[in-house]
N, C-alpha and C positions, 0 to 999 in steps of 0.2 A: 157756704161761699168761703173757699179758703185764701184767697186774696182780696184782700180788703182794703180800698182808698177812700179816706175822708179828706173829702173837701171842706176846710171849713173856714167862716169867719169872712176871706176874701181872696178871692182869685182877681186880679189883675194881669192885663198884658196893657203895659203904660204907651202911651202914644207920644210920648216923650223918649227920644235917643239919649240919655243921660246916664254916665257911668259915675256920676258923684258918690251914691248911693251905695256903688260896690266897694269902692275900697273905704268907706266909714266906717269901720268896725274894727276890732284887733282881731283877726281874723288870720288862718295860716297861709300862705299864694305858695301856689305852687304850679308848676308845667305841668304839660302835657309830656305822658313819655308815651313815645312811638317805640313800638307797634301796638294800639291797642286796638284792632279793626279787628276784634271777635267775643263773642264773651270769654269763653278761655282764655285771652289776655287782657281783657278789660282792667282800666286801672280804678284801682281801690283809693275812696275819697274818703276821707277823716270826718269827722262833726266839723263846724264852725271852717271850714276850707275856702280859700278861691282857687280856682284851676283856669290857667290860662292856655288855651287852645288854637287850634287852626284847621281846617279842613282843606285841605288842597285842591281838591275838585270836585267832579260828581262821583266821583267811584271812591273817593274818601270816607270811610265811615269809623266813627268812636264811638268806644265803650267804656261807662264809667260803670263801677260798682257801688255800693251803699248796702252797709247792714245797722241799720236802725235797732234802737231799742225798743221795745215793745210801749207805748203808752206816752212815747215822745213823738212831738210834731217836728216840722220841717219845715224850713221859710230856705225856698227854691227859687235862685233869679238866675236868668240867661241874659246877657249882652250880645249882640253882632252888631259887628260892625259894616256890614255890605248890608243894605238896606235891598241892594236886587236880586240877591241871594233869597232863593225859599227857600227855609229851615223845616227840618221836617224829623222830631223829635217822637221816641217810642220810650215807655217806662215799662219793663216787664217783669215776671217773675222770675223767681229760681226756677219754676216749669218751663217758664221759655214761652208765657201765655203772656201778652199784650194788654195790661190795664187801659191805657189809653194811649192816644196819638194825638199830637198837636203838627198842624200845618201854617205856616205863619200865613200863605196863600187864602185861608179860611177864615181871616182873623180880620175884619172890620177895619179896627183902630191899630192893627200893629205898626209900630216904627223905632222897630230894633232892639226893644227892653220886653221881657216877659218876665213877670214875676206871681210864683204860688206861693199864698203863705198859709202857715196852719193844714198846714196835708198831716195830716196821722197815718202811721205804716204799723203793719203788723211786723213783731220782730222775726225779719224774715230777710236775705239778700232780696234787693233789688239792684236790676240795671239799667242805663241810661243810654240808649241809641241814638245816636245826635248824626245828621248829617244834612247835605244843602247841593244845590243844583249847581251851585259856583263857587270859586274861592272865595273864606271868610273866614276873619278872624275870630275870635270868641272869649267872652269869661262866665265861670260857671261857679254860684256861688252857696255853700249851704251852711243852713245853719239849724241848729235843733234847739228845742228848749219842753218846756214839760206844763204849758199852758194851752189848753187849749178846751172847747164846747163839746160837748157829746153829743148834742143833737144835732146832726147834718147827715147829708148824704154819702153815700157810703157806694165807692165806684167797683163794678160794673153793676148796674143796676137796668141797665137794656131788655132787659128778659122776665118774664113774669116770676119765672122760678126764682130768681136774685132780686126780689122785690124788697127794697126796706121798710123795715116797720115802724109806722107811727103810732106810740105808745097810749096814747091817749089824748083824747079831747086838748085842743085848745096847744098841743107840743108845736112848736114852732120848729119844721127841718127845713134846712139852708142847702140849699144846693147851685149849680151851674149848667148850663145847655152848653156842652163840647163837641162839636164834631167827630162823631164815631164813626169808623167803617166795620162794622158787623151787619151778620146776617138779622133780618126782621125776626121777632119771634112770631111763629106762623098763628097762635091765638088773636095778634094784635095787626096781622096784613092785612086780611080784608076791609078794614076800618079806617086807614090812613091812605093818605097821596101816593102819586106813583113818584114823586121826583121831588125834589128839594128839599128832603128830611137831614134834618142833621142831628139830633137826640128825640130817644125815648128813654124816658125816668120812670122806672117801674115803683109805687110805694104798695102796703098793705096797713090793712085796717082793721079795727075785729070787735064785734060788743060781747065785751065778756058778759054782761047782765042778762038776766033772767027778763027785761024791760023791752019792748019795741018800743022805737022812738021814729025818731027823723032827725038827718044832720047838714048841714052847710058844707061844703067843701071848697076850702078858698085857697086861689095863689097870686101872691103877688109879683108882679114883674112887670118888666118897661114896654113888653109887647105881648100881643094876643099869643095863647097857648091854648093848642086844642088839649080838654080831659076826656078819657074814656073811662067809664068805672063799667069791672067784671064783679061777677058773685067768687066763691070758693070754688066752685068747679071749672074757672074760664070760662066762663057763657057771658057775653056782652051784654052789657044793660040799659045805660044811655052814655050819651054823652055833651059834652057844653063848650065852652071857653073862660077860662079862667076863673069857675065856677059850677059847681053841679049841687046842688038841692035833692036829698033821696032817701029814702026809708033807711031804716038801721035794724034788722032786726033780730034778736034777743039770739046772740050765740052763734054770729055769725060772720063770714069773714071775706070783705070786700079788697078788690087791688084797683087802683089809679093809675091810671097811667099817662103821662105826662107828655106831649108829642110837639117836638119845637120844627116847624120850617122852617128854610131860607137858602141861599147861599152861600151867606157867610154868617159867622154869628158876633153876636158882642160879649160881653163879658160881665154883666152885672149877673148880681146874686141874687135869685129869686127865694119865696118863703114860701112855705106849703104848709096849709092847718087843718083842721075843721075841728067844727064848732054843734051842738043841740042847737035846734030850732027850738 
């Protein structure tokens, strides 16, 4: 998987309109310079930046750039100031391949602050496609530093092939339910609803021992989550909610998979483990 996003620590989109927050820091401000409505002119943001913005309409579209160092995180806040503006944000690669998408429309609690902090990039260009259905102002702020968890999730992870891997018993991975628009992986359609899906979190699991056991598999969060656990070959096995109980056996290699419904979604941080029985 050669684009790789960790989420970690805490993703917020604050329900509070408050821009105290962006300019507290010594930090560089800088404009928006027009014409950046492409990648090919996309403008290049600095570490530690605020870029002050506008979008003029619906056919307005910006492009920011960022090339991250390898092993450094990113604490990422967006401000708008038109609260009936839906913002509707793309982060992609230098491939020109879509890590993820935020819709403020999808977004529970939004009201006009969105903030990622502890995102880890691989050192690699990214770019920032920012645009909104109405005119609206905007500030865009980043900041890097060289702290951050390794154990979290790890974005795109929708797919069983892109499955991350939990290293052993009892690893605590951090992750988020974000509103994807991808295709289902076809291992995992027949199993789920026809409508109101908004994430699947694909993880992997494996008993390196010589031992069959049995193990717990637990996630916490603020609302029901269907699991599905496959064998190594994608063959369905069972499935639960917020919890699966299942053999373990000696050298062998299980995927979870993670399946959030709804509408809209919220934004707390859920925990994923398991444990020996």
């Amino acid at each position: 998987m050669k684009y790789k996003l960790i989420l970690l620590i805490i993703l917020i989109i604050s329900c509070r309109n408050n821009d105290d927050n962006i300019y507290s820091e010594n930090i560089l401000k800088r404009e928006e310079i027009e014409s950046n409505d492409s990648l090919e002119y996309s403008q290049y943001i600095d570490c530690n930046t605020l870029i002050r913005g506008k979008i003029d309409d619906d056919n307005d579209t910006d492009f920011y750039q960022i090339n991250p160092t390898n092993g450094f995180v990113m604490d990422f806040t967006m401000s708008f100031y038109n609260l009936d503006a839906n913002i509707h944000m793309d982060i992609i690669s230098s491939d020109n391949d879509t890590i993820f998408s935020i819709h403020s429309k999808d977004i529970s609690n939004y009201n006009g602050l969105m903030e990622f902090k502890d995102i880890l990039l691989n050192d690699d260009v990214y770019y920032f496609k920012l645009n909104a259905d109405k005119e609206c102002k905007y500030n865009l702020k980043f900041i890097f530093n060289d702290d951050y968890l390794p154990s979290n999730e790890i974005e795109p992870n929708n797919k069983i092939n892109e499955a991350n891997i939990i290293h052993y018993p009892n690893e605590m991975v951090y992750g988020y339910f974000i509103k994807y628009y991808f295709n289902v992986d076809e291992y995992i359609k027949p199993y789920i609803k026809k409508s109101g899906l908004i994430d699947i979190d694909f993880y992997e699991i494996k008993n390196d021992t010589d031992i069959n056991t049995s193990i717990n598999i637990k996630l916490e969060y603020s609302k029901d989550i269907d699991m599905i656990l496959f064998d190594e070959n994608y063959n369905y096995l069972k499935q639960g909610i917020n919890q699966l109980n299942t053999s373990f056996e000696a050298n062998k290699k299980y995927y979870i998979a993670l399946i959030c419904y709804g509408y809209e979604y919220i934004t707390d941080r859920y925990v994923l483990h398991y444990e020996f029985n």
